[in-house]
N, CA, C and O atoms as a printed pandas DataFrame, in Angstrom:
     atom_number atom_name residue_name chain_id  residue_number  x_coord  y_coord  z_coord
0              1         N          UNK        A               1  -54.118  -30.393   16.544
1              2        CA          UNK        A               1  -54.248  -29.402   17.599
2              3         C          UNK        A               1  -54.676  -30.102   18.883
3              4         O          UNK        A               1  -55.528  -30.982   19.005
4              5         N          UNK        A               2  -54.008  -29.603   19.705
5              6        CA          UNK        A               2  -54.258  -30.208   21.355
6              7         C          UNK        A               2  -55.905  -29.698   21.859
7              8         O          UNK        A               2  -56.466  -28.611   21.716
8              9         N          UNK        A               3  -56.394  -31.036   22.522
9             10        CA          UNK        A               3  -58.152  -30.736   22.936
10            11         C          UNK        A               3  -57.569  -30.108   24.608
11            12         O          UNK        A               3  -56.794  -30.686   25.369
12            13         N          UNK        A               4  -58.177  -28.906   24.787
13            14        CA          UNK        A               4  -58.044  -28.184   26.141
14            15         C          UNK        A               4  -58.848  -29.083   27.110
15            16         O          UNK        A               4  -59.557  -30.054   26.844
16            17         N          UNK        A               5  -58.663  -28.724   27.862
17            18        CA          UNK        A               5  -59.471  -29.928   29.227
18            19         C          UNK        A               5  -59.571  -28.771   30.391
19            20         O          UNK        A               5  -58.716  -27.951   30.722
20            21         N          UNK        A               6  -60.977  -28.988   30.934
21            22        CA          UNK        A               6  -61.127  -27.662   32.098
22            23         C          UNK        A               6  -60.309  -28.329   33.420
23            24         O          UNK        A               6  -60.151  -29.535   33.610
24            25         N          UNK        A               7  -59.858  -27.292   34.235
25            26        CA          UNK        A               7  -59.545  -27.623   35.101
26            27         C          UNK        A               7  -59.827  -28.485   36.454
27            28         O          UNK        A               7  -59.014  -29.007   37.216
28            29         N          UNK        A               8  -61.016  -28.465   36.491
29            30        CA          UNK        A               8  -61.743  -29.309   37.101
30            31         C          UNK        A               8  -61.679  -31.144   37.071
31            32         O          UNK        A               8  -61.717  -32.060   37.892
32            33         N          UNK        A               9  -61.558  -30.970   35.554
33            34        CA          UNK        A               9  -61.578  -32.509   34.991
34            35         C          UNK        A               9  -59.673  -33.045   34.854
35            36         O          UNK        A               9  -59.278  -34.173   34.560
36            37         N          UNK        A              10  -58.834  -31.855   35.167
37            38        CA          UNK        A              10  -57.817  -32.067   35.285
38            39         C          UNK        A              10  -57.605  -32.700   36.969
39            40         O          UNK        A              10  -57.318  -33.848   37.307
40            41         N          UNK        A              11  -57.858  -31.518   37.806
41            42        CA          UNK        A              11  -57.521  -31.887   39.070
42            43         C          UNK        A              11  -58.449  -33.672   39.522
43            44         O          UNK        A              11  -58.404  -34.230   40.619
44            45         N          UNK        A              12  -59.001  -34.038   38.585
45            46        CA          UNK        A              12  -59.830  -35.328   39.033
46            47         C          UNK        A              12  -58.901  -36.267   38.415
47            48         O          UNK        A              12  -58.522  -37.282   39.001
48            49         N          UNK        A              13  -58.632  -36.033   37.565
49            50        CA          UNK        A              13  -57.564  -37.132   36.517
50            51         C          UNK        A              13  -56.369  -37.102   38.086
51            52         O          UNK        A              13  -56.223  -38.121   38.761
52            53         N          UNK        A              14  -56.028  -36.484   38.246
53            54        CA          UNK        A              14  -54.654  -36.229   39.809
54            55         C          UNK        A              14  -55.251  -37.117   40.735
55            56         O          UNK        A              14  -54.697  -38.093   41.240
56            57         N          UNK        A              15  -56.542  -36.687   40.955
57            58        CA          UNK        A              15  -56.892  -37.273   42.266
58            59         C          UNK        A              15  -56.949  -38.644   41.941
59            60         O          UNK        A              15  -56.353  -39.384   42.723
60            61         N          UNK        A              16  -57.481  -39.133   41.042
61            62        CA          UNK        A              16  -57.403  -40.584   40.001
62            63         C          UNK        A              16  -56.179  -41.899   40.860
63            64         O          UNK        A              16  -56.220  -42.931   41.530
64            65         N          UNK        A              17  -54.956  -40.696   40.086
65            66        CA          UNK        A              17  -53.606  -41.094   40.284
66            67         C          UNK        A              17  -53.001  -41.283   41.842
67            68         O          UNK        A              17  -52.404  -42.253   42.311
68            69         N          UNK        A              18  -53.250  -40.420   42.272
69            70        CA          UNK        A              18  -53.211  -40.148   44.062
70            71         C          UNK        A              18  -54.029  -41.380   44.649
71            72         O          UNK        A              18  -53.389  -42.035   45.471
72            73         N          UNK        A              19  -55.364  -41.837   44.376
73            74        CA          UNK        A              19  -55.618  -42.808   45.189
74            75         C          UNK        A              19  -55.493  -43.917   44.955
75            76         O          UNK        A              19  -56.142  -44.853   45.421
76            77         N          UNK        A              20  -54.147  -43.956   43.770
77            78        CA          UNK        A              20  -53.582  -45.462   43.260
78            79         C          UNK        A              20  -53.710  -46.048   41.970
79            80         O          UNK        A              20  -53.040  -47.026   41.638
80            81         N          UNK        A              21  -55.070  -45.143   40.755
81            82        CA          UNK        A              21  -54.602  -45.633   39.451
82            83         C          UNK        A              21  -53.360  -45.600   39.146
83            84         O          UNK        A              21  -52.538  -44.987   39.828
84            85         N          UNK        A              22  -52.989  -46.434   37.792
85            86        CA          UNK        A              22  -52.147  -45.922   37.081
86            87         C          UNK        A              22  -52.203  -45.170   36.084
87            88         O          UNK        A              22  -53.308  -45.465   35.629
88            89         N          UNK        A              23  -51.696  -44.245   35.288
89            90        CA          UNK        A              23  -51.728  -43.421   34.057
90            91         C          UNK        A              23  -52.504  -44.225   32.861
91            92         O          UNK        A              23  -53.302  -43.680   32.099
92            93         N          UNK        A              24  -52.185  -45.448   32.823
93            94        CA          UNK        A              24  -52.557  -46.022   31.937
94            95         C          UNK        A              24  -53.916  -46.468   31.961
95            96         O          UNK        A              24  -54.610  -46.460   30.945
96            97         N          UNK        A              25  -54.439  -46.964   33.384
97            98        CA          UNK        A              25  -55.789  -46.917   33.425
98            99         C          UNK        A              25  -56.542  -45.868   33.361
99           100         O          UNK        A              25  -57.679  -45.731   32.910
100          101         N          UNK        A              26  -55.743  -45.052   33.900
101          102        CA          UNK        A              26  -57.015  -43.858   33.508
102          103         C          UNK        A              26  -57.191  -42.797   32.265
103          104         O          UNK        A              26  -58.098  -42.016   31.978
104          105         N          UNK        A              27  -55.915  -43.114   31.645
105          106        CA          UNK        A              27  -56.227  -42.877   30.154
106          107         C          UNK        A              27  -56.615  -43.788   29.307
107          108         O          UNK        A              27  -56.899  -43.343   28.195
108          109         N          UNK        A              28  -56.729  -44.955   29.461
109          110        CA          UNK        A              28  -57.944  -46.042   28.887
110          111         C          UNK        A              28  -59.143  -45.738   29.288
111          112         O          UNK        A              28  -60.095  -45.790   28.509
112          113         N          UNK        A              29  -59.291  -45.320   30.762
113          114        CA          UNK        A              29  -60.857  -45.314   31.224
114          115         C          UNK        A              29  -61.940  -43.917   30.648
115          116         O          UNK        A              29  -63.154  -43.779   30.500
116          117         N          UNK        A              30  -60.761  -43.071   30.449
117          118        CA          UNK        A              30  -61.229  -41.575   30.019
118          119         C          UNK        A              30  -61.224  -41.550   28.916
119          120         O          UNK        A              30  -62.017  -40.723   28.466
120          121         N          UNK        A              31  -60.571  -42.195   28.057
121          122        CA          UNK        A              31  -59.975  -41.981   26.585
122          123         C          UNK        A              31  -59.643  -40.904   26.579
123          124         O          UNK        A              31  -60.277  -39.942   26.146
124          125         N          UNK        A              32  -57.918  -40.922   27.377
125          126        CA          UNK        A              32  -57.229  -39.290   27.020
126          127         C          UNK        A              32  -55.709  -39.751   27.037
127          128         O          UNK        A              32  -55.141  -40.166   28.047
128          129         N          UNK        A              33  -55.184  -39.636   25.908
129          130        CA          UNK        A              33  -53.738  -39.638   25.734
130          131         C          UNK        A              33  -52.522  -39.323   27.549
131          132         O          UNK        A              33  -52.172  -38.414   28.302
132          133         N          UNK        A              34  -52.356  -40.911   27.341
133          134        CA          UNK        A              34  -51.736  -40.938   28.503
134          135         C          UNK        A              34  -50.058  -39.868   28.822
135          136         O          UNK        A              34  -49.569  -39.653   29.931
136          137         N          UNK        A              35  -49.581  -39.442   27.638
137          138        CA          UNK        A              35  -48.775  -38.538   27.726
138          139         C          UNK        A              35  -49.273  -36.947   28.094
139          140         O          UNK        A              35  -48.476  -36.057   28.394
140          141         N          UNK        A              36  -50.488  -36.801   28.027
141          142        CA          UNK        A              36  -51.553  -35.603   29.003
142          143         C          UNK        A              36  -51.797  -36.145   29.801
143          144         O          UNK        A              36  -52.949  -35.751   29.987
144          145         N          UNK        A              37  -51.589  -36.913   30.612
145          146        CA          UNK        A              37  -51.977  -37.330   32.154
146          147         C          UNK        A              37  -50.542  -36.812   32.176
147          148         O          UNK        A              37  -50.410  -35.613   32.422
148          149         N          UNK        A              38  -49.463  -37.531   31.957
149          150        CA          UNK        A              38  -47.807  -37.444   32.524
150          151         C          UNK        A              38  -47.605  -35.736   32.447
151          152         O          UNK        A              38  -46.974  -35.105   33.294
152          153         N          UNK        A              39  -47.995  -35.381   31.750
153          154        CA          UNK        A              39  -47.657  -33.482   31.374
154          155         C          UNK        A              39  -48.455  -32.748   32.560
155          156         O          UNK        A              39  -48.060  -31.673   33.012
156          157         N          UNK        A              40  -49.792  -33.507   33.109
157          158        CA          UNK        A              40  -50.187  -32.981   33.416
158          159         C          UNK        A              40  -49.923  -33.083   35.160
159          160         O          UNK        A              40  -50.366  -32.258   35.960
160          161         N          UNK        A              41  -49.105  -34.286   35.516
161          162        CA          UNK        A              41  -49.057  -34.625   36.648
162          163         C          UNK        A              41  -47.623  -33.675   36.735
163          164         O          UNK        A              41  -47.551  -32.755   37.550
164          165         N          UNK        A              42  -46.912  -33.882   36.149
165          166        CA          UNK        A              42  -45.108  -33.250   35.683
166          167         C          UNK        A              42  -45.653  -31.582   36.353
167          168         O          UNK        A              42  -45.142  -31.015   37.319
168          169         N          UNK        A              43  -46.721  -31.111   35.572
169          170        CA          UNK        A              43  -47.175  -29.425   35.933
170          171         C          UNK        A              43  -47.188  -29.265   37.468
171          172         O          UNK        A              43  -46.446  -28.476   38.052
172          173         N          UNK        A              44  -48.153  -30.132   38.131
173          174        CA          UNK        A              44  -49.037  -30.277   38.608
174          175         C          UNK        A              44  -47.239  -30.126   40.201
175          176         O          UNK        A              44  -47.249  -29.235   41.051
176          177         N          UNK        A              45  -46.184  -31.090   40.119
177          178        CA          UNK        A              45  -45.069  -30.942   40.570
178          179         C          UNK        A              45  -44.614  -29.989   40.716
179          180         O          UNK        A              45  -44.405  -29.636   41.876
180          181         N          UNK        A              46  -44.237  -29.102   39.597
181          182        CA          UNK        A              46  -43.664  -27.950   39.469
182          183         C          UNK        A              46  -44.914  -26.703   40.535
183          184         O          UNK        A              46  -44.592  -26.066   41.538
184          185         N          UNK        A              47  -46.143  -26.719   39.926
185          186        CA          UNK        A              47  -47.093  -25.521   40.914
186          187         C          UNK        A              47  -46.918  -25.805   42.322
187          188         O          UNK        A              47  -46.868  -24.854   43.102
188          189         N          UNK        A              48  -46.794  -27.272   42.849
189          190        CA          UNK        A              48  -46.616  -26.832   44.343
190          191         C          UNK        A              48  -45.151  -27.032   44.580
191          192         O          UNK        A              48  -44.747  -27.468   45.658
192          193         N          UNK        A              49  -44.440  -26.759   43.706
193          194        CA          UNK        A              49  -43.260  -26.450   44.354
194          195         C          UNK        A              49  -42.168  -27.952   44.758
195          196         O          UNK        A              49  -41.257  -27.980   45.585
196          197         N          UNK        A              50  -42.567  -28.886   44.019
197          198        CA          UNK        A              50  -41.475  -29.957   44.174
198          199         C          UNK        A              50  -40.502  -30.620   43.388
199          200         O          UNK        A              50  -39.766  -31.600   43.512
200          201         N          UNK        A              51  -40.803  -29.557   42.341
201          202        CA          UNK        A              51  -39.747  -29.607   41.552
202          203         C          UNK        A              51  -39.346  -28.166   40.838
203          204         O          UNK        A              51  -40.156  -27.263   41.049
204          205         N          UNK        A              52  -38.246  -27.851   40.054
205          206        CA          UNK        A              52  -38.444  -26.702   39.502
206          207         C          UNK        A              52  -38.798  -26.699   38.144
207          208         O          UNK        A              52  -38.933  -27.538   37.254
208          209         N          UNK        A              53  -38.943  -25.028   38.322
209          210        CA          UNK        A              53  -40.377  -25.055   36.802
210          211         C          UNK        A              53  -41.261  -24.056   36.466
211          212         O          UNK        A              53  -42.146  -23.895   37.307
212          213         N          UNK        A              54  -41.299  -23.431   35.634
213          214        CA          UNK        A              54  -42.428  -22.184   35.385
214          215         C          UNK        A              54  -44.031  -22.720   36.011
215          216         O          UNK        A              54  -44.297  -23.918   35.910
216          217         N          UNK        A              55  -44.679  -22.116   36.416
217          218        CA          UNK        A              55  -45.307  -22.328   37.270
218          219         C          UNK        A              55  -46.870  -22.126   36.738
219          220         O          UNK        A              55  -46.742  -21.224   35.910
220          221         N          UNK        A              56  -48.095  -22.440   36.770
221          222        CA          UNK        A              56  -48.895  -22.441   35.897
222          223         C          UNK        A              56  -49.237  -20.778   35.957
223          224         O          UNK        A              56  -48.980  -20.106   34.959
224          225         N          UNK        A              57  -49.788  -20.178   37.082
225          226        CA          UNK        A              57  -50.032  -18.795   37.420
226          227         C          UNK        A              57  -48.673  -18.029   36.578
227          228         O          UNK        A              57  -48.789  -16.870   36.177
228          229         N          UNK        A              58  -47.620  -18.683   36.407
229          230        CA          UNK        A              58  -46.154  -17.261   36.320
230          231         C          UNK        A              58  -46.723  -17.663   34.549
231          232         O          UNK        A              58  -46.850  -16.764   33.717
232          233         N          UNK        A              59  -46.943  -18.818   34.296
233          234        CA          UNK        A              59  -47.080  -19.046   32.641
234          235         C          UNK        A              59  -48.191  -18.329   31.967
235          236         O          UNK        A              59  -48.159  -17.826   30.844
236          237         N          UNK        A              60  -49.111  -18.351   32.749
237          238        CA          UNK        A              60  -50.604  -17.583   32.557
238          239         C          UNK        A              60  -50.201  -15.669   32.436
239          240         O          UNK        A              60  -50.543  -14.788   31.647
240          241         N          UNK        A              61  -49.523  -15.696   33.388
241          242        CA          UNK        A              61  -48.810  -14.302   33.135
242          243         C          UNK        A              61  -48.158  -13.471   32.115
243          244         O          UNK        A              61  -48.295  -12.416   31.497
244          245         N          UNK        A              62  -47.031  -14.929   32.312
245          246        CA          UNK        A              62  -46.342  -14.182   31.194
246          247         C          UNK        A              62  -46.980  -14.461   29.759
247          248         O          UNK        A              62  -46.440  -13.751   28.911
248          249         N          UNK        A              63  -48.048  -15.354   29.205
249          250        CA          UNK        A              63  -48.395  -15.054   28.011
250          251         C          UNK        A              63  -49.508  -13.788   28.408
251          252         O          UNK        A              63  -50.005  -13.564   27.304
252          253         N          UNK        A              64  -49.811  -13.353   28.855
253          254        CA          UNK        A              64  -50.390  -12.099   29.339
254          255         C          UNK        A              64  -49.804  -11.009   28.975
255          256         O          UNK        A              64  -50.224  -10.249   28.103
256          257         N          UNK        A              65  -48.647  -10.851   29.719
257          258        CA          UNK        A              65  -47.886   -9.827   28.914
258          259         C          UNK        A              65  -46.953   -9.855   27.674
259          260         O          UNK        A              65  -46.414   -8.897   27.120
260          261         N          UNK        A              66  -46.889  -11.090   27.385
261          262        CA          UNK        A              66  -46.255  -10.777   26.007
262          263         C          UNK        A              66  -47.268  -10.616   24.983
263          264         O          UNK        A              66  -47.018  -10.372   23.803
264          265         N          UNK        A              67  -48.566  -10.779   25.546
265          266        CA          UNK        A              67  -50.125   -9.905   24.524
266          267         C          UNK        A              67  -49.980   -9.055   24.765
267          268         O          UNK        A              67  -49.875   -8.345   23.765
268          269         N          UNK        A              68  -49.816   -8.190   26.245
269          270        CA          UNK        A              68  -49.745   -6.503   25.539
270          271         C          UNK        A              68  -48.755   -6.003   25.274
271          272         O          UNK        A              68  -48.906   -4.789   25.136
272          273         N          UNK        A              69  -47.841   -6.310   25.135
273          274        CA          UNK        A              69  -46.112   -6.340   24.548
274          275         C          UNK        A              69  -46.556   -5.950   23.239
275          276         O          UNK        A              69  -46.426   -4.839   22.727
276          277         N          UNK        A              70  -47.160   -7.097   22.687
277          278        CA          UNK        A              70  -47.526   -7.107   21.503
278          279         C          UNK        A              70  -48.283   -5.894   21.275
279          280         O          UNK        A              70  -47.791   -4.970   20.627
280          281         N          UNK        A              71  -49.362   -5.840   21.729
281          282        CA          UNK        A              71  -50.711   -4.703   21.881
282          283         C          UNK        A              71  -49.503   -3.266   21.305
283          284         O          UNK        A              71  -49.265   -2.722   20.227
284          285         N          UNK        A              72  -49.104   -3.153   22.439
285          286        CA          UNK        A              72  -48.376   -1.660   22.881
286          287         C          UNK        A              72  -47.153   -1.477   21.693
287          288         O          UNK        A              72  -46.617   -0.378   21.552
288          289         N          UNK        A              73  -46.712   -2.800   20.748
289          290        CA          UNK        A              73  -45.535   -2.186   19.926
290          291         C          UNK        A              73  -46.524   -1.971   18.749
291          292         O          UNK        A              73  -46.283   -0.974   18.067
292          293         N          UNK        A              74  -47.662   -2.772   18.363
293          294        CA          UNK        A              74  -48.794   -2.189   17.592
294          295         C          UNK        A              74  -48.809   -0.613   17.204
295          296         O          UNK        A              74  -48.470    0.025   16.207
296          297         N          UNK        A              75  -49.491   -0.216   18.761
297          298        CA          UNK        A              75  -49.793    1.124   18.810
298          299         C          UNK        A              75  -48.524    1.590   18.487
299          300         O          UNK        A              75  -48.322    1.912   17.316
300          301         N          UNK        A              76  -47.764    1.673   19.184
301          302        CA          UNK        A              76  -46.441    2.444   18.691
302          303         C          UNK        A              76  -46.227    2.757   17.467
303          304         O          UNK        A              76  -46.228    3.926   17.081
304          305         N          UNK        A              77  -45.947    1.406   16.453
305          306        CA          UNK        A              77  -46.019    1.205   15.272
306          307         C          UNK        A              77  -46.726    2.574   14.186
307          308         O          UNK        A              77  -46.252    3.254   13.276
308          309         N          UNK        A              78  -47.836    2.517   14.745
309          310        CA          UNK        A              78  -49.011    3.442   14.115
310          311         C          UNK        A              78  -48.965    4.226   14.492
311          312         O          UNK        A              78  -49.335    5.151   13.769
312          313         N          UNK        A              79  -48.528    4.567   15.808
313          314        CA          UNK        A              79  -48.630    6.288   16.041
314          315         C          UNK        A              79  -47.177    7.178   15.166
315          316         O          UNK        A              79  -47.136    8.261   14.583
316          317         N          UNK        A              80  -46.116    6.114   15.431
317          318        CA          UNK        A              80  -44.941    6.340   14.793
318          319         C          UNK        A              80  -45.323    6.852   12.962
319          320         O          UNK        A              80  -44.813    7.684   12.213
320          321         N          UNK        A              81  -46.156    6.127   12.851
321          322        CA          UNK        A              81  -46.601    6.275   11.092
322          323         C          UNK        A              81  -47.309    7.369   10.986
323          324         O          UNK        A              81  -46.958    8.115   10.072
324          325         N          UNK        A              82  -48.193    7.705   11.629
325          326        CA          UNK        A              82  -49.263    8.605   11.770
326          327         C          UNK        A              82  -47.926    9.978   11.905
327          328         O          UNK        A              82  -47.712   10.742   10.964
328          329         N          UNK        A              83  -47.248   10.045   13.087
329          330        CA          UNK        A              83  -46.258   11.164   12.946
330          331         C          UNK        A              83  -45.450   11.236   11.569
331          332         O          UNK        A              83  -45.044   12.354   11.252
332          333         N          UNK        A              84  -45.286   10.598   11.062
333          334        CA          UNK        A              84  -44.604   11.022   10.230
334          335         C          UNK        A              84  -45.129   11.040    8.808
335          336         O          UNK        A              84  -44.357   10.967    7.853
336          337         N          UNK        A              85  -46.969   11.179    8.614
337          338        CA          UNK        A              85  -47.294   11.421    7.698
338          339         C          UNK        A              85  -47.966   12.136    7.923
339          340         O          UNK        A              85  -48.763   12.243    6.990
340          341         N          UNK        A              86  -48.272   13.123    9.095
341          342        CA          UNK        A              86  -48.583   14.402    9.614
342          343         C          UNK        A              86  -47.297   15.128    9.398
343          344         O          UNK        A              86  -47.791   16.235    9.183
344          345         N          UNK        A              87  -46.022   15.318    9.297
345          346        CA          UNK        A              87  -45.067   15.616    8.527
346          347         C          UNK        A              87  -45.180   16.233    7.597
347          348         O          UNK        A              87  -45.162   17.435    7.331
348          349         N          UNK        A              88  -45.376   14.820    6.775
349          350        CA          UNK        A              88  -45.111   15.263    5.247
350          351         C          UNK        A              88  -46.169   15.835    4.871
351          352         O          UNK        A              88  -46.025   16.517    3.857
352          353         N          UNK        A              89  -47.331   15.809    5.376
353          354        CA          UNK        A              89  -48.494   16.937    5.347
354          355         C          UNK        A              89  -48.628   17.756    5.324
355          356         O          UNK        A              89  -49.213   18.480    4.519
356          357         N          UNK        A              90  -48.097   17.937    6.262
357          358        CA          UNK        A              90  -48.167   19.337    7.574
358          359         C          UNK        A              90  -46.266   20.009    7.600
359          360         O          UNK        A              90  -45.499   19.852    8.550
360          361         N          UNK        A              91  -46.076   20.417    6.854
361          362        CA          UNK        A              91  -44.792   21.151    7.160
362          363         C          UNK        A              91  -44.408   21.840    8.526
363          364         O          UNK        A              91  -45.154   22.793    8.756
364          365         N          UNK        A              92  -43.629   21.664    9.317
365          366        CA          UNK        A              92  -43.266   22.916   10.293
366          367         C          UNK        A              92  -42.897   24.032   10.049
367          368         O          UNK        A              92  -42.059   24.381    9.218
368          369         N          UNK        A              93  -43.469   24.629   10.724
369          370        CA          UNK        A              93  -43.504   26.024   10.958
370          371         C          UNK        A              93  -42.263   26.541   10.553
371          372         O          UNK        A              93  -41.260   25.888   10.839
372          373         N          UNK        A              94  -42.128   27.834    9.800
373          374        CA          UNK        A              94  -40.885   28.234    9.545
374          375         C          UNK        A              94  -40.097   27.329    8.484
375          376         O          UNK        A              94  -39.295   28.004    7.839
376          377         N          UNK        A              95  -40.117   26.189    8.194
377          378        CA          UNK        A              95  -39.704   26.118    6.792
378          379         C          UNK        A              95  -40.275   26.028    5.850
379          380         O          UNK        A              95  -39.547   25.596    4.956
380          381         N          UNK        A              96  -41.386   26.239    5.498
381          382        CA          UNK        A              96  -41.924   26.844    4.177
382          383         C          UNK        A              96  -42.647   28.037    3.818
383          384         O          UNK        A              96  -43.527   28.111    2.961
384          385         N          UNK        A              97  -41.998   29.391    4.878
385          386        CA          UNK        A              97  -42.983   30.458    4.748
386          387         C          UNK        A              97  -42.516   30.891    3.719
387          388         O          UNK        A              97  -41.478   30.348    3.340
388          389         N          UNK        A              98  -42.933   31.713    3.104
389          390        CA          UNK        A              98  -42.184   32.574    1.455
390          391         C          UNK        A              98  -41.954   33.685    1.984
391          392         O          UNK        A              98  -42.569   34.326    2.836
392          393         N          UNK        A              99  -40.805   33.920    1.292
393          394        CA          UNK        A              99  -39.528   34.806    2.215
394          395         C          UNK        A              99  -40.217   36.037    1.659
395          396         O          UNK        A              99  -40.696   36.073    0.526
396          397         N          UNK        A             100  -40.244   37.228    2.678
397          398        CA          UNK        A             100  -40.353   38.357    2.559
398          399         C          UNK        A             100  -39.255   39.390    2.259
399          400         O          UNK        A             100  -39.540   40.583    2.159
């Protein structure tokens, strides 16, 4: 499983790179897998716009809503069940009165 890294300690690893490390030194110096520096510089392209690319804010989003995507077919799910074992419960009106 991938170790999360706060953002803070991300944008410093950038600035790292920007004033002339290389990837490699500064994932020796940090001890952090130099293919998370490259992923992270690659992102880092795409958010301001110099390359194309889902964008960190549009990514943050959309797993956002595909949680209440999720959430909301849940409920559905159950209310859908719930109706139809209030049904078989609960007869409607008029088909089971005893005929007069």
């Amino acid at each position: 499983m991938s170790k999360r890294y706060p953002p803070e300690f991300r944008r410093k690893v950038l600035d790292l790179l920007k004033a002339g490390r290389t990837v490699r030194q500064v994932a020796f110096d940090l001890q952090i897998s130099d293919q998370t520096i490259y992923n992270w510089r690659e992102q880092e392209l795409i958010d301001t716009g110099q390359k194309p690319g889902i964008t960190s804010s549009d990514h943050t989003e959309l797993v956002a809503a595909r949680r209440r995507i999720a959430e909301l077919e849940t409920e559905l799910a159950v209310t859908r069940r719930a109706a139809e074992l209030l049904r078989e419960a609960v007869p409607p009106k008029g088909d089971s009165r005893p005929s007069r």
